[in-house]
C-alpha positions as CSV (number, residue, x, y, z in Angstrom):
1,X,-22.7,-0.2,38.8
2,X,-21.6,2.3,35.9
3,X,-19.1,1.9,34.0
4,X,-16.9,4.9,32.5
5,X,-17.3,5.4,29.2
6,X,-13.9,6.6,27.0
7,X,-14.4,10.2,26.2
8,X,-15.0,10.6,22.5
9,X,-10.9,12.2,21.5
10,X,-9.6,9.2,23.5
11,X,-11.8,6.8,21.1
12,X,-10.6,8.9,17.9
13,X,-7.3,8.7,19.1
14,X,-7.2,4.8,19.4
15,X,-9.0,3.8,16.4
16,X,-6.5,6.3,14.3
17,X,-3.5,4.1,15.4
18,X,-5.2,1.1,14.9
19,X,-6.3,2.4,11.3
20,X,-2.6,3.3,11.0
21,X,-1.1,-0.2,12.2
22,X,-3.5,-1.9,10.3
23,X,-2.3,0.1,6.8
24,X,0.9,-0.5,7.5
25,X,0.7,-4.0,8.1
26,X,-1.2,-4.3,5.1
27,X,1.0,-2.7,2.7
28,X,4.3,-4.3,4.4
29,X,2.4,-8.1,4.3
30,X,1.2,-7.7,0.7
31,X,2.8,-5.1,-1.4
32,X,5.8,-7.8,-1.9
33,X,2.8,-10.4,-3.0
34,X,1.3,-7.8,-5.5
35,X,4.6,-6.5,-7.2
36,X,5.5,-10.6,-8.1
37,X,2.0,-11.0,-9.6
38,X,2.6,-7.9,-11.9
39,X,5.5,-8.7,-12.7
40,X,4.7,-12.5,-13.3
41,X,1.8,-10.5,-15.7
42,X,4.1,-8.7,-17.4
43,X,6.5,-11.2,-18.7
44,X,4.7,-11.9,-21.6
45,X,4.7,-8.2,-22.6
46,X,8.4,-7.6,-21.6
47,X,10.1,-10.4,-22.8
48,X,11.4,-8.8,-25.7
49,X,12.4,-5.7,-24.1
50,X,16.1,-5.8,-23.1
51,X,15.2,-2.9,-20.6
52,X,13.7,-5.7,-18.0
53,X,16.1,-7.9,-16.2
54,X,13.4,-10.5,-16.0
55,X,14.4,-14.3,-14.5
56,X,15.3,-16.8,-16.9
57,X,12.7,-19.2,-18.6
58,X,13.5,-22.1,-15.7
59,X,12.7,-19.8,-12.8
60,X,9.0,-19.3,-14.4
61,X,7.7,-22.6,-13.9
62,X,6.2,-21.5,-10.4
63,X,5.4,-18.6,-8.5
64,X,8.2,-19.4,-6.2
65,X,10.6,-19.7,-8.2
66,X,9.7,-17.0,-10.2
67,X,10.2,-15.2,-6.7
68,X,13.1,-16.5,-5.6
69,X,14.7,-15.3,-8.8
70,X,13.8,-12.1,-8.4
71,X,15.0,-11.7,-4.7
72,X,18.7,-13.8,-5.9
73,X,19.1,-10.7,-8.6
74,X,17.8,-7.6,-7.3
75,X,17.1,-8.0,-3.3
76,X,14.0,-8.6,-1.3
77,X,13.6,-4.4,-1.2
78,X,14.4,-3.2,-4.7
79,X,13.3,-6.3,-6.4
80,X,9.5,-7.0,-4.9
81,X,8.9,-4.0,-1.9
82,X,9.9,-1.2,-3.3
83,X,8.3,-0.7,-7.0
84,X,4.8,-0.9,-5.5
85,X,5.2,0.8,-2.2
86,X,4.5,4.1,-3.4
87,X,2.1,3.9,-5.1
88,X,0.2,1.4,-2.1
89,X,0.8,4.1,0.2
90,X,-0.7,6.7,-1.9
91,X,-4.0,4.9,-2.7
């Protein structure tokens, strides 16, 4: 017994939206998880500036926290999604 091979646009055609999905899922999981670690790079730099609104000294004692400030001050979206989105999408 044969079985039927997929024709060949079908195969594109699925392993597009799975390429797609998996992109997505990707930059929705971890774009949050790479905007806290520049910004947790970046405090050093910036901490002078009075152009950042960067956590207080007490919410930089852990990654967490560190996060937890950021999401209490500016939101989930414009605070750890958004300032990296772009630019993940575009890579």
């Amino acid at each position: 017994m044969a079985t039927a091979q997929p024709s060949g646009s079908n195969v594109l055609l699925r392993n597009s939206i799975c390429a797609g999905a998996a992109a997505g899922t990707a930059t929705g999981l971890f774009n949050p998880l790479d905007t806290l670690r520049v910004r947790w790079q970046l405090i050093p730099v910036l901490s002078g500036s009075s152009a950042t609104s960067a956590p207080p000294p007490a919410a930089r004692t852990s990654l967490l926290r560190f996060a937890r400030a950021i999401v209490a001050s500016e939101g989930f979206y414009s605070g750890l999604w958004r300032p990296g989105a772009l630019a993940t999408m575009l890579s």
